[in-house]
Structures are given as structure tokens and as C-alpha cells.
Backbone as a printed PyTorch tensor [residue, N CA C, xyz], in Angstrom:
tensor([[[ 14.1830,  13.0490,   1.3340],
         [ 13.4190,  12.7190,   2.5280],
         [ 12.5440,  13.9220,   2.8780]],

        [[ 10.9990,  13.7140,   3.1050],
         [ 10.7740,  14.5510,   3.8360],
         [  9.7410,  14.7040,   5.2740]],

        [[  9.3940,  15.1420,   5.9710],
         [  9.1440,  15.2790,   7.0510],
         [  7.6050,  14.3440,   6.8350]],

        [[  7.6440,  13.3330,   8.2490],
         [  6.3250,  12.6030,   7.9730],
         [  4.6200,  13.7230,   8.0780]],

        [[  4.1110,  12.8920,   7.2220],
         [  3.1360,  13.6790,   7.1010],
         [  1.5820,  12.3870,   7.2150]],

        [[  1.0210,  12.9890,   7.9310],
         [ -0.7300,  11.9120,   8.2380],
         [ -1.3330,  12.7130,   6.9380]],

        [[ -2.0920,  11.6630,   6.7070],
         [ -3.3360,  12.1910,   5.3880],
         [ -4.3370,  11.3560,   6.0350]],

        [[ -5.5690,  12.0860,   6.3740],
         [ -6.3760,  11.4140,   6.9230],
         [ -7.7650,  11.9580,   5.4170]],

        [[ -8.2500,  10.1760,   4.6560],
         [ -8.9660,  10.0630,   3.5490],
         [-10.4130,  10.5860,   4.4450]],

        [[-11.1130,  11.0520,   3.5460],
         [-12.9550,  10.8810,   4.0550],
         [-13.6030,   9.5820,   4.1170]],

        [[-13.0160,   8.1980,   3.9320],
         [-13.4950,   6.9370,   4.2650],
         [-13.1480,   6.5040,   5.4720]],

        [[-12.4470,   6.9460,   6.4130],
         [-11.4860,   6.9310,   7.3490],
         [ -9.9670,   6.2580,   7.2630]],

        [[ -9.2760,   5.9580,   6.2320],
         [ -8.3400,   5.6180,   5.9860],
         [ -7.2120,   6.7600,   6.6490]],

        [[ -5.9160,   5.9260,   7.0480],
         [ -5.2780,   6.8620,   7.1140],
         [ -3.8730,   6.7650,   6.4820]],

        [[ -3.2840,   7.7660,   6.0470],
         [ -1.6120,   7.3810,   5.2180],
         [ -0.7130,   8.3490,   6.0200]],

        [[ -0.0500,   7.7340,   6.1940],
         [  1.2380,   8.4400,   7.1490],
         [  2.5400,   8.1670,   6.3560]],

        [[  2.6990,   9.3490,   5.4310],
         [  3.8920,   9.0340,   4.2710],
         [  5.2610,   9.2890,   5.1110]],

        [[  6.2600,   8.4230,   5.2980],
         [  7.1970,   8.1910,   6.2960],
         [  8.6350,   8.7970,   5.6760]],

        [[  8.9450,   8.2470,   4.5390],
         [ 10.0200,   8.8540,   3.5180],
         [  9.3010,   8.5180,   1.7050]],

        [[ 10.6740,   9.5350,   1.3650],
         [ 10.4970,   9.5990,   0.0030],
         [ 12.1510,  10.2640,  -0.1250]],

        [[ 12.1520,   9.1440,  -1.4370],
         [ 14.0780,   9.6630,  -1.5690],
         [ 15.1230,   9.0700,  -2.7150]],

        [[ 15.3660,   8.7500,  -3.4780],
         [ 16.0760,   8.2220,  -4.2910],
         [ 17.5680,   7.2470,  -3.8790]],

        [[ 17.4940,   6.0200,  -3.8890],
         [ 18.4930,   5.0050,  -4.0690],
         [ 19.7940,   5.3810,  -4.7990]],

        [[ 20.9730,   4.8860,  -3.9720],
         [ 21.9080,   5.0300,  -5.5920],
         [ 22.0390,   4.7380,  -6.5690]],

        [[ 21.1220,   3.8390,  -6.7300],
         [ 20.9200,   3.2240,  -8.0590],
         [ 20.1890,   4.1140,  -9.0930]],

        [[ 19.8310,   5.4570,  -8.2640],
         [ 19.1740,   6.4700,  -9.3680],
         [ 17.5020,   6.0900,  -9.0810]],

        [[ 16.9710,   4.7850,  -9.0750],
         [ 15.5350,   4.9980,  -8.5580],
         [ 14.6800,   5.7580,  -7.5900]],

        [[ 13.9440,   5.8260,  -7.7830],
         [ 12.8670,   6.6670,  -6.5700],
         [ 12.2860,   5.3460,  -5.7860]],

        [[ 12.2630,   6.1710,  -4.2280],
         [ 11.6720,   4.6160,  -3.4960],
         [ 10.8150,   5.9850,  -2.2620]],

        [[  9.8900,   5.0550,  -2.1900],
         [  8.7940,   5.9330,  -0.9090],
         [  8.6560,   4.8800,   0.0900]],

        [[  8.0140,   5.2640,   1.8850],
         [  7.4180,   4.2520,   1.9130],
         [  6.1430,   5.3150,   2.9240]],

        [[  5.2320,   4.6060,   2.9150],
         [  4.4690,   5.5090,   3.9710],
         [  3.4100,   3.7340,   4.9300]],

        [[  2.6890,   4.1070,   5.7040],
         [  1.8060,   3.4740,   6.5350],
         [  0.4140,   3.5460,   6.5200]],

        [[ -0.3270,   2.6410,   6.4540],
         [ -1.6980,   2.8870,   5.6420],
         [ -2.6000,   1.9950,   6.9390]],

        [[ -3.8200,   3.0480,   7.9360],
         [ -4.2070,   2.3770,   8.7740],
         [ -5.7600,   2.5390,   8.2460]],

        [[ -6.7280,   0.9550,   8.2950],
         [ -7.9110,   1.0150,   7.3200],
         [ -8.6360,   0.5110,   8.2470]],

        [[ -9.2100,   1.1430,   8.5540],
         [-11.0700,   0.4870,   9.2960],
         [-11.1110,  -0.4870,   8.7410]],

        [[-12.1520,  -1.5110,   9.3780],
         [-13.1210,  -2.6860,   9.0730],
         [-14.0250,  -1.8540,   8.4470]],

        [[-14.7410,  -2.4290,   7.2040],
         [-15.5550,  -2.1430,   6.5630],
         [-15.7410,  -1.0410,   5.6410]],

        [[-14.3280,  -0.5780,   5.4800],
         [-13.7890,   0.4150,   4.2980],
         [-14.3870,  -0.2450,   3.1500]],

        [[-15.1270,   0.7720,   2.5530],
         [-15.3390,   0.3480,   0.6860],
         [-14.2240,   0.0590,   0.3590]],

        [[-13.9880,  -0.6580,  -0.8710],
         [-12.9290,  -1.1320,  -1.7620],
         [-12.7610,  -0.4070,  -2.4670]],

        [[-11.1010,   0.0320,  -2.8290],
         [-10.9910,   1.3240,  -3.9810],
         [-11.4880,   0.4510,  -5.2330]],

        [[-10.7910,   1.3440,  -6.4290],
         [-10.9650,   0.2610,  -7.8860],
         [-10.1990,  -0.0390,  -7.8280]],

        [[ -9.6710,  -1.0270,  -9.1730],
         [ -8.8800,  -1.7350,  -9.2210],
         [ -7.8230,  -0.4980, -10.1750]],

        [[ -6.3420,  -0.8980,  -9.7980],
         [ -5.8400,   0.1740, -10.7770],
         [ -4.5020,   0.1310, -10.8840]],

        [[ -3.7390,   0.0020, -11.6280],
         [ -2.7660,   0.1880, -12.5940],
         [ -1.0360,   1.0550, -11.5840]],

        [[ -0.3020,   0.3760, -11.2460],
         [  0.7940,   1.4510, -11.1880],
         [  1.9960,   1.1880, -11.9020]],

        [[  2.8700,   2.6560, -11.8650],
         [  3.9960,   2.4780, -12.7930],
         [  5.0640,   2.5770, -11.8180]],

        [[  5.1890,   1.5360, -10.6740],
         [  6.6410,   1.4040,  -9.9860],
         [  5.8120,  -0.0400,  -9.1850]],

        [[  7.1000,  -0.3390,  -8.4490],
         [  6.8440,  -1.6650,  -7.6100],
         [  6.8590,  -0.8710,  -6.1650]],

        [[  5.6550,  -2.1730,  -5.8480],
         [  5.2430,  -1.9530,  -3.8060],
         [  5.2140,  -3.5400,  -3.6290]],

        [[  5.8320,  -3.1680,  -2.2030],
         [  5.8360,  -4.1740,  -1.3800],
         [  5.3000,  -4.2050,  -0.4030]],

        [[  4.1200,  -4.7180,   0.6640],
         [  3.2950,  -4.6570,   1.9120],
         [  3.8040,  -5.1480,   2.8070]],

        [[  3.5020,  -4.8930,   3.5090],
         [  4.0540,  -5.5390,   5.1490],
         [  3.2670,  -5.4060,   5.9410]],

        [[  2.3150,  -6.6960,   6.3360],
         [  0.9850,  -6.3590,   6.7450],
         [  1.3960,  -6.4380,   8.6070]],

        [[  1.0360,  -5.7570,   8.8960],
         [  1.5260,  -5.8560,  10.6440],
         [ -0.1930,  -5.9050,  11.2960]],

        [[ -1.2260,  -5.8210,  10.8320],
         [ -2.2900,  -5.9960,  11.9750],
         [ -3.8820,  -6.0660,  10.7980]],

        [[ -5.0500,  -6.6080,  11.3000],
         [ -5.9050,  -7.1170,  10.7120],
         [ -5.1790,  -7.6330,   9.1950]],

        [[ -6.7110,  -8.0000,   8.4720],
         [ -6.3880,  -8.8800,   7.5290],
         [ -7.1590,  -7.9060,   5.8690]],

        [[ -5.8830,  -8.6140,   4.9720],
         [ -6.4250,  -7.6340,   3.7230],
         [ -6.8200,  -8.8560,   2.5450]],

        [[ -7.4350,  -8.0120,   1.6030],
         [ -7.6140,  -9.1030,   0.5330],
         [ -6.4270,  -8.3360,  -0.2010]],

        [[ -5.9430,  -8.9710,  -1.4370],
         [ -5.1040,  -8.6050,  -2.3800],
         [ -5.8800,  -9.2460,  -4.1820]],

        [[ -6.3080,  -8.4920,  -4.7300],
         [ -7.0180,  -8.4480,  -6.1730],
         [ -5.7860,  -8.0450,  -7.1500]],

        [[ -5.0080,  -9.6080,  -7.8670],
         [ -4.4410,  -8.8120,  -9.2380],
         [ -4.7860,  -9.9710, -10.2220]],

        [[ -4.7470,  -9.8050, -11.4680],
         [ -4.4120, -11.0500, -12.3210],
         [ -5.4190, -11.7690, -12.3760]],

        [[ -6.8800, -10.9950, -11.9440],
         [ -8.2270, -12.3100, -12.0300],
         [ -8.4060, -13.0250, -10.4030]],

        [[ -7.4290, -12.8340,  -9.4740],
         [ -6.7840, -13.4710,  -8.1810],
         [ -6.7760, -13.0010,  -6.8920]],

        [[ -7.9760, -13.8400,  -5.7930],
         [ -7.7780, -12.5580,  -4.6060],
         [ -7.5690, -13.3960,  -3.5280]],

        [[ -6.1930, -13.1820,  -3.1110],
         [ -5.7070, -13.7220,  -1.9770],
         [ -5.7290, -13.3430,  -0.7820]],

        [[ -5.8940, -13.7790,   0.1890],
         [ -6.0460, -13.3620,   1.7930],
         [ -4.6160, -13.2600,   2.0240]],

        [[ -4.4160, -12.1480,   3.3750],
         [ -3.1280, -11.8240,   3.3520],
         [ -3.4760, -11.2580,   4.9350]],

        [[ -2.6030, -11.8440,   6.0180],
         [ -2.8660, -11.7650,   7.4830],
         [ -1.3890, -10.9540,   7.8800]],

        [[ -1.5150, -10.9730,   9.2770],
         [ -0.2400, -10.2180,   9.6870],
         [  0.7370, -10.9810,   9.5100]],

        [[  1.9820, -10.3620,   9.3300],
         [  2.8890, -11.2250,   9.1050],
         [  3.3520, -11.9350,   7.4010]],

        [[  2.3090, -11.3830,   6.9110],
         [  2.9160, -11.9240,   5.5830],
         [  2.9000, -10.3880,   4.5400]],

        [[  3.5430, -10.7640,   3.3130],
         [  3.6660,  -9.5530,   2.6290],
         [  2.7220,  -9.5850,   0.9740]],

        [[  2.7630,  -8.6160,   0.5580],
         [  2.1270,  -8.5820,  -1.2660],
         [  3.3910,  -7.9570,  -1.7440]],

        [[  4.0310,  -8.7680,  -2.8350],
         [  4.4020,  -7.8360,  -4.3000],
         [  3.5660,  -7.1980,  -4.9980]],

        [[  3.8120,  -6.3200,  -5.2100],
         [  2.6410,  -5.9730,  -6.7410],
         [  3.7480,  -4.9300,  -7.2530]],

        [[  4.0380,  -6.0290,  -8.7840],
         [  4.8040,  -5.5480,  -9.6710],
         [  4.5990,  -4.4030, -10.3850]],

        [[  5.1480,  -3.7950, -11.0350],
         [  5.4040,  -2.5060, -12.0980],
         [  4.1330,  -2.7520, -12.5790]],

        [[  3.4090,  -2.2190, -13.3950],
         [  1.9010,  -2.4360, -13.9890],
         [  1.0460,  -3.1900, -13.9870]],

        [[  1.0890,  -3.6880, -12.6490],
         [  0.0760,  -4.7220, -12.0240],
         [ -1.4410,  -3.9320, -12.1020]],

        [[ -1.9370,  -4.3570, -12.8820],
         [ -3.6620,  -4.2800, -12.1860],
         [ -3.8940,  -4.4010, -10.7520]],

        [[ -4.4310,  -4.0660,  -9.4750],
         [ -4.6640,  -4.8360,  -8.6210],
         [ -5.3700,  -3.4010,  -7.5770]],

        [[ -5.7510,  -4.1180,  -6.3060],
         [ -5.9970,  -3.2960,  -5.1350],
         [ -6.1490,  -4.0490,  -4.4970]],

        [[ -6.1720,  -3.4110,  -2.7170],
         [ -5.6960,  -4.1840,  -1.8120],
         [ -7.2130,  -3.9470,  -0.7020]],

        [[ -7.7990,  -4.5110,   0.1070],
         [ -8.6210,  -3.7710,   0.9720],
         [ -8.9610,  -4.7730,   2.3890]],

        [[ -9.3670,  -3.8970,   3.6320],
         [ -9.2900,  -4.7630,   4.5520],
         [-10.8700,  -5.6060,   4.4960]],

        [[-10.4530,  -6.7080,   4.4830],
         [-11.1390,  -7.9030,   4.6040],
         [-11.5670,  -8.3220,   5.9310]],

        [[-11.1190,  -7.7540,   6.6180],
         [-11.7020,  -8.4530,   8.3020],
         [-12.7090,  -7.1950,   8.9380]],

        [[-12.4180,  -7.6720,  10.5620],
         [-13.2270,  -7.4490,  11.1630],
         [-13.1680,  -5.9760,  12.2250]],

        [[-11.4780,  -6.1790,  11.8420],
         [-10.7500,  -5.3820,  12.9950],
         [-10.2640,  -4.5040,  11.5960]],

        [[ -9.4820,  -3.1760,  12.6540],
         [ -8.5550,  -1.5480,  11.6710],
         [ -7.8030,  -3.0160,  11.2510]],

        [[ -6.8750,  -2.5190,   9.8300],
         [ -6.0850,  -3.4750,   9.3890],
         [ -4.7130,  -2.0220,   9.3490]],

        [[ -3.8060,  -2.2100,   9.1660],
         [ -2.6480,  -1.3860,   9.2960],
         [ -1.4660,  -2.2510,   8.6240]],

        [[ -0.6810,  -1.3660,   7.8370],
         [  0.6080,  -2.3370,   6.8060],
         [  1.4000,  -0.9020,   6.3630]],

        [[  2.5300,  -1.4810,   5.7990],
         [  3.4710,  -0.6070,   5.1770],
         [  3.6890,  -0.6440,   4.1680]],

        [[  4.0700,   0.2980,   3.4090],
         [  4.2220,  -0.1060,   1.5110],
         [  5.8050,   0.9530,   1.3300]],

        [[  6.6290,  -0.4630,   1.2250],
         [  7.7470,   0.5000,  -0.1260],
         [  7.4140,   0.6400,  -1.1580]],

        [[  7.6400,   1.4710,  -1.7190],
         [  7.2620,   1.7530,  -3.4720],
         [  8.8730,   1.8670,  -3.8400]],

        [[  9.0860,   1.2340,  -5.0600],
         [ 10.1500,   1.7200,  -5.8370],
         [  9.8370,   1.7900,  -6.9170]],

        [[ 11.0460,   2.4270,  -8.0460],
         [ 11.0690,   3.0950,  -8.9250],
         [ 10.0720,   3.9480,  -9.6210]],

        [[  9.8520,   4.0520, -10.8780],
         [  8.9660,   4.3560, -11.8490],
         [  8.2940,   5.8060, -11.1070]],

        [[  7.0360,   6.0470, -10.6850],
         [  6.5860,   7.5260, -10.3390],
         [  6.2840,   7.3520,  -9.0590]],

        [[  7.2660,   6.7540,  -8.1380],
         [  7.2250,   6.7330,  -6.9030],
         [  7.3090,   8.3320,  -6.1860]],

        [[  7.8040,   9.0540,  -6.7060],
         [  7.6100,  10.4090,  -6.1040],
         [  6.5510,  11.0750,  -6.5080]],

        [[  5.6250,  10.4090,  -7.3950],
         [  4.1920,  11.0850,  -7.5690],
         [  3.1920,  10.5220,  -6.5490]],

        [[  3.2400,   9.4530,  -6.3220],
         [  2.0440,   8.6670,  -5.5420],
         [  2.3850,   9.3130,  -3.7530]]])
């Protein structure tokens, strides 16, 4: 675990990494908070080596994996598996704000 920390991006994004810590199961699991302006550019699309889970709590995101871009509002969540292609970005009008567990794989790198 370590002490929360804000990362504030030059697009105005912001990440507020909350924990980071290993399961007994021996995996690595993170989670931090990701608050995104309306009208944030879209990252690329890109590749990870552990699983996240979203938890969208306010505005609305698109979700890009698999050729596939789904709308995703408060209240609902994204998988994006172990070497998913994909990226996520706010789609509306309003800040969009969500949470991401990460587990396993290089969850203590990201």
C-alpha cells in the first residue's frame, strides 16, 4: 500500500492512485480514480498485461476494444481483459470520473 497520490496529466486529466498491494493469491492488484474533462482528446488504443475493471460513478465514457465501442454511463462497469486492445474516453458533455482495479500481470508498473 502506498500513500494516495494526485497526478494531474497536461490534458487536464486527473489520477488519484488510491492503493497498490498484492492479494494472497500472490497477484498484484492497484486501484486509483481517474477524473476527465468533457472534451479530453482520446488516448490510443493500447494493449495491457493485467485485468481492469471500471466503475463509472459520473459523466459518460466510450469503451473501444475488439473493433467495438460501447457507451458506458454511471452506474455501469467495463472489463477489459489481460491483453485487450482497447481505450476508454469521456464521451459526454460533463467531467466524467470512474475507478479502475487492476489485477495481476504488471499492475505495479502502471
Amino acid at each position: 500500500v502506498f500513500p494516495s497520490a494526485l497526478v494531474k496529466l497536461p490534458n487536464g486529466t486527473e489520477r488519484w492512485n488510491v492503493l497498490s498491494g498484492t492479494l494472497a493469491t500472490g497477484e498484484a492488484v492497484g486501484v486509483h480514480v481517474s477524473t476527465v474533462p468533457a472534451g479530453t482528446p482520446k488516448v490510443e488504443l493500447h494493449v495491457i498485461k493485467h485485468s481492469e475493471l471500471f466503475a463509472v460513478t459520473e459523466g459518460n465514457l466510450s469503451f473501444e476494444h475488439d473493433g467495438v465501442v460501447d457507451a458506458v454511463k454511471p452506474g455501469e462497469m467495463i472489463y477489459v481483459a489481460y491483453g485487450t486492445n482497447h481505450r476508454v474516453w469521456n464521451s459526454g458533455t460533463t467531467t466524467a470520473r470512474y475507478f479502475v482495479m487492476q489485477v495481476g500481470g504488471d499492475t505495479k508498473k502502471a
